[in-house]
Backbone as JSON Lines, residues from 0, in Angstrom:
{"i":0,"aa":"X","n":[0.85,-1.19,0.0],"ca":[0.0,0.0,0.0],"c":[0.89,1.24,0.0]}
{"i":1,"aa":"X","n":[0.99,2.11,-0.78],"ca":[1.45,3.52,-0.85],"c":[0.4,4.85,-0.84]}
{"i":2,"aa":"X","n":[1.5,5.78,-0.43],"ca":[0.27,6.74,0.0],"c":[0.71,7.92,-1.1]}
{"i":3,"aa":"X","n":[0.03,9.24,-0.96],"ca":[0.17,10.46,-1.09],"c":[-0.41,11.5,-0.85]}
{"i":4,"aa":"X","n":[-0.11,12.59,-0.67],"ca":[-0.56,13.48,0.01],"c":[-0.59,14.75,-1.17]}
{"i":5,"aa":"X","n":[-1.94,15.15,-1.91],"ca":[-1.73,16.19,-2.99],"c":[-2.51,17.61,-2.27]}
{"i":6,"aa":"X","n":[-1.18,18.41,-2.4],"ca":[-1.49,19.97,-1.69],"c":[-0.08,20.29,-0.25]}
{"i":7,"aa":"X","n":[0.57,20.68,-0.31],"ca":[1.47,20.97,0.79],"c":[1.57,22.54,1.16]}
{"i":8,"aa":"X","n":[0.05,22.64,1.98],"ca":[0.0,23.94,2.89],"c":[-0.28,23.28,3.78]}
{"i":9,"aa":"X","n":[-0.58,24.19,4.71],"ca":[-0.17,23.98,6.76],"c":[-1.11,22.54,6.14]}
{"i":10,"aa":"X","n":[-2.87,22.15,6.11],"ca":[-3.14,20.62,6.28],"c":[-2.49,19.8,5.66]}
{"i":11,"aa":"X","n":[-1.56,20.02,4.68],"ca":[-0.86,19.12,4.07],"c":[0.33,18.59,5.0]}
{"i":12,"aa":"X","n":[1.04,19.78,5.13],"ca":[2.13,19.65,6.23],"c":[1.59,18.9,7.25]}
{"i":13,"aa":"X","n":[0.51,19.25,7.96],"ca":[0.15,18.92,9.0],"c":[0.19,17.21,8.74]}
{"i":14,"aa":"X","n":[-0.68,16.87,8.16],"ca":[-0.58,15.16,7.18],"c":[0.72,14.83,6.76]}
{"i":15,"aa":"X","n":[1.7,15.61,6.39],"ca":[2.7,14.54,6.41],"c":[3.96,14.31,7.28]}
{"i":16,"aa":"X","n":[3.31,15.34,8.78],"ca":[3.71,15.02,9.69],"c":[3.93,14.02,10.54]}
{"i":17,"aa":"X","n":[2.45,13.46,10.53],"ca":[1.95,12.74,10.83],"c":[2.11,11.02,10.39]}
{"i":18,"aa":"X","n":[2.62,11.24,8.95],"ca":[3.18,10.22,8.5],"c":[4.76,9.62,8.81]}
{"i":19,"aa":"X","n":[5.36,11.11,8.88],"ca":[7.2,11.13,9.36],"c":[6.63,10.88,10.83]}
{"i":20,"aa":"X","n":[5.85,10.96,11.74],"ca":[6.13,10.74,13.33],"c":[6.27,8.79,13.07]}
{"i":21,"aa":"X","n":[5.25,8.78,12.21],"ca":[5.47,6.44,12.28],"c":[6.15,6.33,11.15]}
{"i":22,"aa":"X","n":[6.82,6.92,10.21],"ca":[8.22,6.7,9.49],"c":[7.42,5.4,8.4]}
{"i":23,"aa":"X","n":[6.19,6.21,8.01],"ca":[5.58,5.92,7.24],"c":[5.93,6.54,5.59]}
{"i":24,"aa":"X","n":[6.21,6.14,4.98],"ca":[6.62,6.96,3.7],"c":[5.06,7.67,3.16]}
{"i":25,"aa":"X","n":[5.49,8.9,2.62],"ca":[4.35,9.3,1.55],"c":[4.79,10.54,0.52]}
{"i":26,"aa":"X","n":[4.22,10.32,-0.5],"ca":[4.52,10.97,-1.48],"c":[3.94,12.34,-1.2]}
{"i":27,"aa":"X","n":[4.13,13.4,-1.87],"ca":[3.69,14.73,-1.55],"c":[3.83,15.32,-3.41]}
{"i":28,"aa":"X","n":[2.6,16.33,-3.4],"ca":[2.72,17.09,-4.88],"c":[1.8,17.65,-4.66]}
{"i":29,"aa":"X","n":[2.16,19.14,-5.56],"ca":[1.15,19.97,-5.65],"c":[1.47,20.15,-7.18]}
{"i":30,"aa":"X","n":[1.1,21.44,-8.03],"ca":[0.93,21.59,-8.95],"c":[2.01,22.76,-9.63]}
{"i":31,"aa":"X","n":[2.83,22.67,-8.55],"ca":[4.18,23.14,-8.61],"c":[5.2,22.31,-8.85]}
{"i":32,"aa":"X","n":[6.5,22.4,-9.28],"ca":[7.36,21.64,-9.74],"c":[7.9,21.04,-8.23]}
{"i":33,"aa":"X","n":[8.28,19.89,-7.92],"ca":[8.79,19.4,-6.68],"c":[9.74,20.09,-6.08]}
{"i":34,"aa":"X","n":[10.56,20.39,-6.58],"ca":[12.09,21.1,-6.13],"c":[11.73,22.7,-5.2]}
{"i":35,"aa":"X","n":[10.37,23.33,-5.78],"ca":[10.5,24.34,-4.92],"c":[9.46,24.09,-2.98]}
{"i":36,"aa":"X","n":[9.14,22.54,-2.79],"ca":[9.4,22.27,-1.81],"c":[10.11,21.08,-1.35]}
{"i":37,"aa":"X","n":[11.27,21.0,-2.02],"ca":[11.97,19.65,-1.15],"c":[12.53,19.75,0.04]}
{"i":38,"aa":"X","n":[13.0,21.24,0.21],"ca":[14.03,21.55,1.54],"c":[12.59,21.91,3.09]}
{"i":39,"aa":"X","n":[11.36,21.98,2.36],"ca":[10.31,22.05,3.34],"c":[9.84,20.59,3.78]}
{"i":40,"aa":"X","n":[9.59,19.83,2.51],"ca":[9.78,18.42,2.82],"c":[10.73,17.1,3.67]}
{"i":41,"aa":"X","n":[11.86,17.99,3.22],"ca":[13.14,17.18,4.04],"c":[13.45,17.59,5.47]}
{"i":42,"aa":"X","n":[12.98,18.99,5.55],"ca":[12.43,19.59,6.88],"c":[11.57,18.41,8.13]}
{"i":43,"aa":"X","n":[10.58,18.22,7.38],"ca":[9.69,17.19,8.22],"c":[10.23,15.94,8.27]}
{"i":44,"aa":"X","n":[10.89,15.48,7.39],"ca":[11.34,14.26,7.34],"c":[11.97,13.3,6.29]}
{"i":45,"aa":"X","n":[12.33,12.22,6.55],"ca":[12.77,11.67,5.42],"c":[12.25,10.77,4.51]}
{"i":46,"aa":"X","n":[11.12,10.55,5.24],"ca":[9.94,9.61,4.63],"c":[9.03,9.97,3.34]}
{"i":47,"aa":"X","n":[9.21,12.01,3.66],"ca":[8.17,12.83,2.91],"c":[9.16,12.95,1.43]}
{"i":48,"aa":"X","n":[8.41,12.48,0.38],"ca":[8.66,12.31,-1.15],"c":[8.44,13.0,-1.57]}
{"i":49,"aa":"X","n":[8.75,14.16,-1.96],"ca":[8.71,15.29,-3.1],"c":[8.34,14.73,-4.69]}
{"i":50,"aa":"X","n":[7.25,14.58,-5.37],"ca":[6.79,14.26,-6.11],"c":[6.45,15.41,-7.62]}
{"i":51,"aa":"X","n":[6.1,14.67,-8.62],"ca":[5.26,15.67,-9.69],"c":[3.64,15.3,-9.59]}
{"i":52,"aa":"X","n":[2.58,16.11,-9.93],"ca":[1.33,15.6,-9.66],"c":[1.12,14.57,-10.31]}
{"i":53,"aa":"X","n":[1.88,13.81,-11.65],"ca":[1.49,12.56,-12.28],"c":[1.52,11.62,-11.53]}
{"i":54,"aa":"X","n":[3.18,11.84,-11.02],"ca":[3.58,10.79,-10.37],"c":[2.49,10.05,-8.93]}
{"i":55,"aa":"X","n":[2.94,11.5,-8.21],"ca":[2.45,11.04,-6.85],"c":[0.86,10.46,-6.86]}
{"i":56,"aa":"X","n":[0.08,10.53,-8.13],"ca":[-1.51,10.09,-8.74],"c":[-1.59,8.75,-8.65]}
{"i":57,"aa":"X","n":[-0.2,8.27,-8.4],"ca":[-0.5,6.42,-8.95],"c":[-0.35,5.84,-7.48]}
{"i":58,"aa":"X","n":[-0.62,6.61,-6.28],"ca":[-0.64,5.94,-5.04],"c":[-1.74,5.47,-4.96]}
{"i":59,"aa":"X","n":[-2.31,4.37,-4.27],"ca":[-3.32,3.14,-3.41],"c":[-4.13,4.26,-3.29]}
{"i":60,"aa":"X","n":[-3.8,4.93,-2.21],"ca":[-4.49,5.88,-1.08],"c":[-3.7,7.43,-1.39]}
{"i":61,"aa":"X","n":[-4.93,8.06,-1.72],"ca":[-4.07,9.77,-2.28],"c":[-5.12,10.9,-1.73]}
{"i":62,"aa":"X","n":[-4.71,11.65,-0.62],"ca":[-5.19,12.36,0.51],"c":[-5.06,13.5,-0.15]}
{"i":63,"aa":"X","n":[-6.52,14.17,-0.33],"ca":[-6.84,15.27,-0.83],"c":[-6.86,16.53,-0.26]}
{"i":64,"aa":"X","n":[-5.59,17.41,0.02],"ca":[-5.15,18.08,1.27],"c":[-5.31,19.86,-0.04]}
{"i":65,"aa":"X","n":[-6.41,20.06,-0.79],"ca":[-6.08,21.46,-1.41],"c":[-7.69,21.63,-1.38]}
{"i":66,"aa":"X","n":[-7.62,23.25,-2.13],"ca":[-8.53,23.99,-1.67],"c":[-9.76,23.67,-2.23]}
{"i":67,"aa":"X","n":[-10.89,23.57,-1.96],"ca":[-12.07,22.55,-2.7],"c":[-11.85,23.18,-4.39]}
{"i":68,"aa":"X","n":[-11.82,24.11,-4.22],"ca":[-12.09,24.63,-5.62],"c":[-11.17,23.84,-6.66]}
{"i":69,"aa":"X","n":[-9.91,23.73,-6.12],"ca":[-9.14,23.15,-6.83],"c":[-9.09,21.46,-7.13]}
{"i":70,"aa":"X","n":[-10.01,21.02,-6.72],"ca":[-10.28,19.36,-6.44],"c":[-10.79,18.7,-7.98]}
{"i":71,"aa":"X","n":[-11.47,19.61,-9.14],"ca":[-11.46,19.37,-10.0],"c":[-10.18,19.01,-11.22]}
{"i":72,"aa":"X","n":[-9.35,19.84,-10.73],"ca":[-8.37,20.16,-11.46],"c":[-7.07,19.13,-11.02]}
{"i":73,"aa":"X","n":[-6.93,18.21,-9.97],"ca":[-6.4,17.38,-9.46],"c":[-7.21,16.28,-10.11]}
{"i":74,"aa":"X","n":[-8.86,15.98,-9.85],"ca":[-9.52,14.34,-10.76],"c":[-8.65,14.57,-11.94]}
{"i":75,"aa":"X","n":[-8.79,15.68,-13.21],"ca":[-8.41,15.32,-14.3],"c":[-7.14,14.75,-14.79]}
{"i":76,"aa":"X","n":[-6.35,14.58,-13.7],"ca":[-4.99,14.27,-13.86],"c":[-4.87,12.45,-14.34]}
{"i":77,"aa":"X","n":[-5.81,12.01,-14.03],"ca":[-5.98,11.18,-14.12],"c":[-7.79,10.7,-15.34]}
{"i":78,"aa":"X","n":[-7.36,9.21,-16.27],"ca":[-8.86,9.54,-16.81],"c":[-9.76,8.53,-15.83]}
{"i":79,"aa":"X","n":[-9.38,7.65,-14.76],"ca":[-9.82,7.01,-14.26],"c":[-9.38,6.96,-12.61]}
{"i":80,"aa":"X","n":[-10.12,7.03,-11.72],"ca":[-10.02,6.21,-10.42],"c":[-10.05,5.04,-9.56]}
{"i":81,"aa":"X","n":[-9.88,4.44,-10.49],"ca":[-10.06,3.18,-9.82],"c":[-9.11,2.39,-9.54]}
{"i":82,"aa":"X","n":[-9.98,1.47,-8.6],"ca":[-8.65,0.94,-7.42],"c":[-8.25,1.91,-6.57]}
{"i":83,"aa":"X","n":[-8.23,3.09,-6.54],"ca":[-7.65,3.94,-5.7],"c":[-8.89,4.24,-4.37]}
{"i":84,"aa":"X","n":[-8.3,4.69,-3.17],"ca":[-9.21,5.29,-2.4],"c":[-8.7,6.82,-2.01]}
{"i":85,"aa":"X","n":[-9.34,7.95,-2.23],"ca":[-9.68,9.07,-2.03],"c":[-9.98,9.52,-0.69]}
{"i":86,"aa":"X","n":[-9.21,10.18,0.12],"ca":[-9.4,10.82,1.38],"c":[-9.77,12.42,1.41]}
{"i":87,"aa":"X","n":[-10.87,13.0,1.45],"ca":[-11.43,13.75,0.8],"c":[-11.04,14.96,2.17]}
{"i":88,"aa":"X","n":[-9.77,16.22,1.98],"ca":[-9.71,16.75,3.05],"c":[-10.39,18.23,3.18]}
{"i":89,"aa":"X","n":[-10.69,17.96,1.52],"ca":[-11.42,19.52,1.64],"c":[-12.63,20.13,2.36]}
{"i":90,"aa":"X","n":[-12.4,21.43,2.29],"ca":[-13.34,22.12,3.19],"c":[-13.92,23.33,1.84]}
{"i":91,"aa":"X","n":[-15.24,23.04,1.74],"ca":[-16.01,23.93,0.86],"c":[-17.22,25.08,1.27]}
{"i":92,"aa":"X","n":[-16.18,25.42,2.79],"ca":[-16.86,26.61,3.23],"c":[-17.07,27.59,2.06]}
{"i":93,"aa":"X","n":[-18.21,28.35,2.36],"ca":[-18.2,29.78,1.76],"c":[-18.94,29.35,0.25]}
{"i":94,"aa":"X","n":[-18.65,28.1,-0.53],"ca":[-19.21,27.89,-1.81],"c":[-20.63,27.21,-1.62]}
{"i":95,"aa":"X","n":[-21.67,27.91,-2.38],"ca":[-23.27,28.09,-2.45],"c":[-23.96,27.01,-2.7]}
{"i":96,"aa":"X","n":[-24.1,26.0,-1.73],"ca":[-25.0,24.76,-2.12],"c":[-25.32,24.42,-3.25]}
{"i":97,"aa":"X","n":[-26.17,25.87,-4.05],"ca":[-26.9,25.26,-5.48],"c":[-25.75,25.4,-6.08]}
{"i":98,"aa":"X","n":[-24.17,25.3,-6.06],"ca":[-23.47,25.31,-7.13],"c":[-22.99,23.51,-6.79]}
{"i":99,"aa":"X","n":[-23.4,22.93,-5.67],"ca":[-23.24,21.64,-5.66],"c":[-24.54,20.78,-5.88]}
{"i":100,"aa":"X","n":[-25.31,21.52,-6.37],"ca":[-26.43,20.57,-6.84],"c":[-27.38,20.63,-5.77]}
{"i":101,"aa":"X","n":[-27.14,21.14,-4.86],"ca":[-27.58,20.79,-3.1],"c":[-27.24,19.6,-2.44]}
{"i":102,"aa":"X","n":[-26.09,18.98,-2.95],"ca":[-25.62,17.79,-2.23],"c":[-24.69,18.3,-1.69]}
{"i":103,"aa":"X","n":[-24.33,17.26,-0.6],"ca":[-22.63,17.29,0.12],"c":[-21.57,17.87,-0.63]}
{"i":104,"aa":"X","n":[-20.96,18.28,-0.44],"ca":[-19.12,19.14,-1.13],"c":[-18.78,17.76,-1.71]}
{"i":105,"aa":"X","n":[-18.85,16.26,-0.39],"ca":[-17.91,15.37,-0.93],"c":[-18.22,14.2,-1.69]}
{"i":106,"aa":"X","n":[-19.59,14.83,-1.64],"ca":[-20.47,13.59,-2.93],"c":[-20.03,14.55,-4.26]}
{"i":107,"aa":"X","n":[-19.8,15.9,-4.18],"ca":[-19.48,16.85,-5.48],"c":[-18.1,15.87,-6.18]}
{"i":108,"aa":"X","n":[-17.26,15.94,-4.84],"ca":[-15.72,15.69,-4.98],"c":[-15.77,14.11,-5.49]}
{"i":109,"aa":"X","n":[-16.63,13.32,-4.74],"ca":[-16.54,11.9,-5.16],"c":[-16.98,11.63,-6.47]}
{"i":110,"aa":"X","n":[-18.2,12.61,-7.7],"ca":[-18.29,12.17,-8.54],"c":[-16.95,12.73,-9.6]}
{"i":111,"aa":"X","n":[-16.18,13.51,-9.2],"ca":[-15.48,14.49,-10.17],"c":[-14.01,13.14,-10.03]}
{"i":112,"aa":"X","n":[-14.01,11.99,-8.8],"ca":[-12.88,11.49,-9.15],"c":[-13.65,9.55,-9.42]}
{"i":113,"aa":"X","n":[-13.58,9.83,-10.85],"ca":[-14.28,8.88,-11.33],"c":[-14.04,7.28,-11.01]}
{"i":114,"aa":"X","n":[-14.59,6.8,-10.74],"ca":[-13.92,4.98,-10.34],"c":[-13.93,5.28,-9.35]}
{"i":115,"aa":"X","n":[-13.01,6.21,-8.67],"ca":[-12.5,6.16,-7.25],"c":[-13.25,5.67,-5.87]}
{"i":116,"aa":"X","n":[-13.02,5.48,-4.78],"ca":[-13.98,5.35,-3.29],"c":[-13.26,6.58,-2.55]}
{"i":117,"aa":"X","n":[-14.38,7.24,-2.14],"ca":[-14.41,8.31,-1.02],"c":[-14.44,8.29,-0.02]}
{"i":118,"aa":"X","n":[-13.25,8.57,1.02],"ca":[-13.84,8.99,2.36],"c":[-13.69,10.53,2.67]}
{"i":119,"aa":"X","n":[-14.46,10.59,3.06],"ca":[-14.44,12.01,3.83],"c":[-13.85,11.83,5.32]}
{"i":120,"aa":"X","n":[-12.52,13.02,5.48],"ca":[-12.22,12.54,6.9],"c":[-10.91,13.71,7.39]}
{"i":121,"aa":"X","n":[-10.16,13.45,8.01],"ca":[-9.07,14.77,8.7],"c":[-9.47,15.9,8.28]}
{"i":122,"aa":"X","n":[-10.51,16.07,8.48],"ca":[-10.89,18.23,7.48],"c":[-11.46,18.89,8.66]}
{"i":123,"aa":"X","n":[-11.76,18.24,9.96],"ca":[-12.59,19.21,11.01],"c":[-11.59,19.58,12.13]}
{"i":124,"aa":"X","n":[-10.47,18.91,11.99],"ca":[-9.47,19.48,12.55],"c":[-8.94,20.71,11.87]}
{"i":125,"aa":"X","n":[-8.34,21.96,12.58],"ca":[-7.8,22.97,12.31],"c":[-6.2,22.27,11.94]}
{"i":126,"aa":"X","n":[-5.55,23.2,10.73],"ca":[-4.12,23.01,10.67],"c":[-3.44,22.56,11.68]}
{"i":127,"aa":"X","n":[-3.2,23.48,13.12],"ca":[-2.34,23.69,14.36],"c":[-2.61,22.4,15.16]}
{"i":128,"aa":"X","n":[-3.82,21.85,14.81],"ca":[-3.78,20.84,15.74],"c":[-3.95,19.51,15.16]}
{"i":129,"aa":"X","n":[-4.28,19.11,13.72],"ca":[-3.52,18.35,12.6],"c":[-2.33,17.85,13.1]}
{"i":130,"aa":"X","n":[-1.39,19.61,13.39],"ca":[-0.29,19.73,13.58],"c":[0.43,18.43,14.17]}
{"i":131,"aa":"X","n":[-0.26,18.53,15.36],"ca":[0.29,18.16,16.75],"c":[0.4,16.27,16.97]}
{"i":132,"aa":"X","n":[0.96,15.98,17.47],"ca":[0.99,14.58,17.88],"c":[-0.07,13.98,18.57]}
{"i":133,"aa":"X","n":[-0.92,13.08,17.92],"ca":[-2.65,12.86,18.31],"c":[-2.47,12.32,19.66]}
{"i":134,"aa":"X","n":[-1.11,11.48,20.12],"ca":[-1.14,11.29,21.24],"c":[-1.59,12.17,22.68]}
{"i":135,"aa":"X","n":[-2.89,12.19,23.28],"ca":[-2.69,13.35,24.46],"c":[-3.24,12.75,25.95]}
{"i":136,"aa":"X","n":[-2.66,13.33,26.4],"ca":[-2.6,12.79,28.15],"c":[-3.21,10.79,28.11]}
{"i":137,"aa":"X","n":[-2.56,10.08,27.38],"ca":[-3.0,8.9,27.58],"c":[-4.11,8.03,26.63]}
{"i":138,"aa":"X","n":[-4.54,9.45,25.85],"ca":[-5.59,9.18,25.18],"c":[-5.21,9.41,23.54]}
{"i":139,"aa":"X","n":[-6.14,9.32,22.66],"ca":[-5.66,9.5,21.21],"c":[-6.85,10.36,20.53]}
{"i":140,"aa":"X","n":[-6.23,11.43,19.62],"ca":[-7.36,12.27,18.79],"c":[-8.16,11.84,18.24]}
{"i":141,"aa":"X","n":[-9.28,12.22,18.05],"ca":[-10.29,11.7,17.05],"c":[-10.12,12.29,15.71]}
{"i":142,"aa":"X","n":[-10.32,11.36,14.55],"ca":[-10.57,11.86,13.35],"c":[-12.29,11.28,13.19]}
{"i":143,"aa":"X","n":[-12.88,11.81,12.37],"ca":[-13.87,11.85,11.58],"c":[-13.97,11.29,10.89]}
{"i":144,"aa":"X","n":[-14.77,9.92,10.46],"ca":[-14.73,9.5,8.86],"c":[-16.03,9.13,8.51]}
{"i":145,"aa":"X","n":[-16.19,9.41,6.86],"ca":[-17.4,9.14,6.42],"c":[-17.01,9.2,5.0]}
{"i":146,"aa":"X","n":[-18.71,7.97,4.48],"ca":[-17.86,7.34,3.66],"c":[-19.25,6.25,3.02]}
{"i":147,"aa":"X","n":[-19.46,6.39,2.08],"ca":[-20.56,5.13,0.81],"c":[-19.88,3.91,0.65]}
{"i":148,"aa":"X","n":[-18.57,3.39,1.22],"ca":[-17.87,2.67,0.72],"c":[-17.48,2.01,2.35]}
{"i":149,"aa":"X","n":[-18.27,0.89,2.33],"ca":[-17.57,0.26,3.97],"c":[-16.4,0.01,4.08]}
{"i":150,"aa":"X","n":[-15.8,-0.55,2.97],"ca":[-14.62,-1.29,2.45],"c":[-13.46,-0.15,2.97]}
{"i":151,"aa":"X","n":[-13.21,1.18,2.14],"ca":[-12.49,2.45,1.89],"c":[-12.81,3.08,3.49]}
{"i":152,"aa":"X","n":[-13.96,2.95,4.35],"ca":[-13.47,3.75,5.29],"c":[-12.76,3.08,6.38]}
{"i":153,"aa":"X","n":[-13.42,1.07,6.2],"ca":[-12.06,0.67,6.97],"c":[-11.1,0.49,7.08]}
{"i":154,"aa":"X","n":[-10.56,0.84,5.32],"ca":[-9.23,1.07,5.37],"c":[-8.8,2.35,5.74]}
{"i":155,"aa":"X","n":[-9.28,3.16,5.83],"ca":[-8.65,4.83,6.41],"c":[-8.8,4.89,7.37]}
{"i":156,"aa":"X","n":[-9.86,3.82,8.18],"ca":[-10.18,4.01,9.62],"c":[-8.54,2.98,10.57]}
{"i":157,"aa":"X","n":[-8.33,2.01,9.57],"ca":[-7.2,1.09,9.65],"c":[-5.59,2.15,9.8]}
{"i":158,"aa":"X","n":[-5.59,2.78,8.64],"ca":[-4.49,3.93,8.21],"c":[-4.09,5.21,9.64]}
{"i":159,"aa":"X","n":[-5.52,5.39,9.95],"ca":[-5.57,6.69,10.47],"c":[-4.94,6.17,12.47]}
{"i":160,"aa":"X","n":[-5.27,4.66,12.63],"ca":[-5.17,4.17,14.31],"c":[-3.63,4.12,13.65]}
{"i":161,"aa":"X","n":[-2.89,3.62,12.29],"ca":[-1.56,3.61,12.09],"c":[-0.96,4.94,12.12]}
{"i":162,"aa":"X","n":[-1.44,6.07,12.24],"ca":[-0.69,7.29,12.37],"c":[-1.41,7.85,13.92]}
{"i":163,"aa":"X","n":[-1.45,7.07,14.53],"ca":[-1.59,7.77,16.29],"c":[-3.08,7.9,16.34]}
{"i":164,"aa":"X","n":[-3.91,8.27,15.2],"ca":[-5.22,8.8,15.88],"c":[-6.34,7.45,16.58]}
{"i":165,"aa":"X","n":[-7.24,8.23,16.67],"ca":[-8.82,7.01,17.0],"c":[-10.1,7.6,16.36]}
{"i":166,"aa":"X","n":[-10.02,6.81,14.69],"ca":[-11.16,7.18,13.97],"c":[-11.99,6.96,14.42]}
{"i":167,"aa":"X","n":[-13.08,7.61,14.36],"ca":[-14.74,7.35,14.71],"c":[-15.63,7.53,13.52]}
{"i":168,"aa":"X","n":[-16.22,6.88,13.22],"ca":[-17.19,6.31,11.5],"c":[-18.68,6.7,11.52]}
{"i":169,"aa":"X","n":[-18.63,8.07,10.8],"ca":[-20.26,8.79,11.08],"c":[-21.38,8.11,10.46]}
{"i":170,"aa":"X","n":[-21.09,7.13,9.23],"ca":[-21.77,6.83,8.45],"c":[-21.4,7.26,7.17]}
{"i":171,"aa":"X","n":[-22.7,7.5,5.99],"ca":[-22.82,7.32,4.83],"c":[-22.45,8.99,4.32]}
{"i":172,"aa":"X","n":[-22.03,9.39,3.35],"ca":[-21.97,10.48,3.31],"c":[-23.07,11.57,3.48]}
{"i":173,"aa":"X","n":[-23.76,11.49,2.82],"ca":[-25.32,12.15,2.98],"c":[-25.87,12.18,4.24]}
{"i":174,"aa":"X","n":[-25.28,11.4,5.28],"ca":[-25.86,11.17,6.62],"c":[-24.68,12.09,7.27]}
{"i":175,"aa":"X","n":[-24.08,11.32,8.69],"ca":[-22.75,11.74,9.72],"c":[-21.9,12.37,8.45]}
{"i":176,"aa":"X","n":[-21.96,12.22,6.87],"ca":[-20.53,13.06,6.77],"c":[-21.38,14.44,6.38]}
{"i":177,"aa":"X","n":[-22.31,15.15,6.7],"ca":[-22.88,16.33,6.69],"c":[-22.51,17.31,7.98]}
{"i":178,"aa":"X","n":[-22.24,16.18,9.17],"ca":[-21.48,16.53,10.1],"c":[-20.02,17.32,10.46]}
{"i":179,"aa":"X","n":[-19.47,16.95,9.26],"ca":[-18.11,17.11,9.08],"c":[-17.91,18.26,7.64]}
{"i":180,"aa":"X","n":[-18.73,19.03,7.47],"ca":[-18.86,19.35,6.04],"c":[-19.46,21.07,6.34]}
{"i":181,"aa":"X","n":[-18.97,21.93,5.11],"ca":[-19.82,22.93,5.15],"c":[-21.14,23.13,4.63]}
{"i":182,"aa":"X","n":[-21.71,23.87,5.03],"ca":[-22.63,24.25,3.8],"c":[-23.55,25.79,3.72]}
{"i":183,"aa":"X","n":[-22.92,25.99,2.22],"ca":[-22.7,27.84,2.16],"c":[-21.66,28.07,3.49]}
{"i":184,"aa":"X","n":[-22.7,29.25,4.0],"ca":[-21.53,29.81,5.11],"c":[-21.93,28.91,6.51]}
{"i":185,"aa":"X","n":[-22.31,27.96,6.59],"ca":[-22.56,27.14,7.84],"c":[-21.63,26.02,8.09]}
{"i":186,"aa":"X","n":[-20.56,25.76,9.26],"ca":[-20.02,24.73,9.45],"c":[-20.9,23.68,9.83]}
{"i":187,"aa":"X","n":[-20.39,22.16,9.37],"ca":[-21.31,21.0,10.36],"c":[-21.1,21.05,11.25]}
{"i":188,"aa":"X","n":[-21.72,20.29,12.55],"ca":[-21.32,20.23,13.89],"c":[-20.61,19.73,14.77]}
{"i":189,"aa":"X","n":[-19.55,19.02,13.61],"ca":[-18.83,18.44,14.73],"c":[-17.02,19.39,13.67]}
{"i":190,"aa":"X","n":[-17.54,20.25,12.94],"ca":[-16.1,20.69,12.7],"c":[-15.49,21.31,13.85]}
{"i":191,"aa":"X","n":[-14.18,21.36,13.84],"ca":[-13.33,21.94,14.49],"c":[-13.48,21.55,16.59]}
{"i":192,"aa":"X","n":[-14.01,20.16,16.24],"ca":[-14.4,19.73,17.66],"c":[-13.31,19.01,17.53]}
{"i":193,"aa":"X","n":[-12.08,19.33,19.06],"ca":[-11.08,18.57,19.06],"c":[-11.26,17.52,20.3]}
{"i":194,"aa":"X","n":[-11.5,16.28,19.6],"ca":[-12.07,15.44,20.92],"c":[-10.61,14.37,21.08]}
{"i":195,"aa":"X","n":[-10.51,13.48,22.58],"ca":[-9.84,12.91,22.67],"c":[-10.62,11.24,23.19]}
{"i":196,"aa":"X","n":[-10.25,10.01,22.59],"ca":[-10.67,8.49,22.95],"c":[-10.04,8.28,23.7]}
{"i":197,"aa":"X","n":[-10.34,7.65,25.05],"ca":[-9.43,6.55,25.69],"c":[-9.94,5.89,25.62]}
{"i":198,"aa":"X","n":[-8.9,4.4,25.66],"ca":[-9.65,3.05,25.33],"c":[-9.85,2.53,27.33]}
């Protein structure tokens, strides 16, 4: 299984922090040439792969860490999705329901990456605390996941206990991942809730 991470601002960083703390490899690309972040990359670690957007496209699992708007322009890179699973990190505050049909942002995002399986998931955390090491006082962060695909969220729900956190599984997208989602200028209700599991 290989990963990648497309978009390297603070949630990106923040994600492939998270990957260098378990010396997990992952690819990284934005739509910039690699070289003008390798020394930010090698910064975090040695695990983090400085990529081109072709390249880093042919990972298993490819974590959608850029700005919703731009989520179109990342599917086309590819003419197919499949086999792949999609970790959907965008946040489509501020953009007008009827320009999504009146569905979810990540049912928008899931049809634009064709073949692919969607989860929706790490987006209700803020950057700064992305940031941080999910480990806290004994306990482990929660991520969010949601997801049409049982299969795809237990593998991210699998991925996500491998990088420190403790996923919790809202359901179907249209359901718990409305939770995790904007809409127009309204956050869902569980964004930016930084909760902690003990087992």
């Amino acid at each position: 299984m290989n990963y990648a991470i497309i978009g390297f601002g603070n949630i990106g960083q923040a994600l492939a922090k998270a990957f260098a703390r378990n010396g997990i490899e992952v690819s990284i690309a934005t739509t910039r040439d690699p070289e003008s972040f390798v020394s930010a990359a090698a910064a975090i670690g040695p695990t983090i792969i400085p990529k081109k957007l072709a390249e880093a496209v042919k990972a298993d699992i490819v974590f959608l860490a850029v700005r919703f708007e731009s989520h179109q322009d990342v599917a086309k890179v590819l003419p197919t999705w499949q086999g792949k699973t999609i970790v959907d990190v965008t946040n489509a505050y501020g953009v007008p329901p009827e320009e999504l049909g009146g569905q979810p942002s990540s049912k928008a995002v899931a049809q634009a990456f064709t073949g692919g399986r969607l989860v929706k998931g790490f987006n209700h955390l803020v950057a700064a605390t992305l940031d941080q090491d999910p480990a806290v006082h004994g306990g482990r962060r929660v991520v969010f996941l949601a997801s049409d695909d049982d299969a795809a969220v237990t593998e991210i729900g699998a991925l996500a206990e491998n990088l420190g956190f403790s996923p919790v599984k809202l359901g179907g997208l249209s359901e718990g991942g409305l939770l995790i989602q904007a809409h127009g200028n309204n956050w869902g209700h569980l964004i930016f809730k930084d909760l902690v599991k003990f087992d």
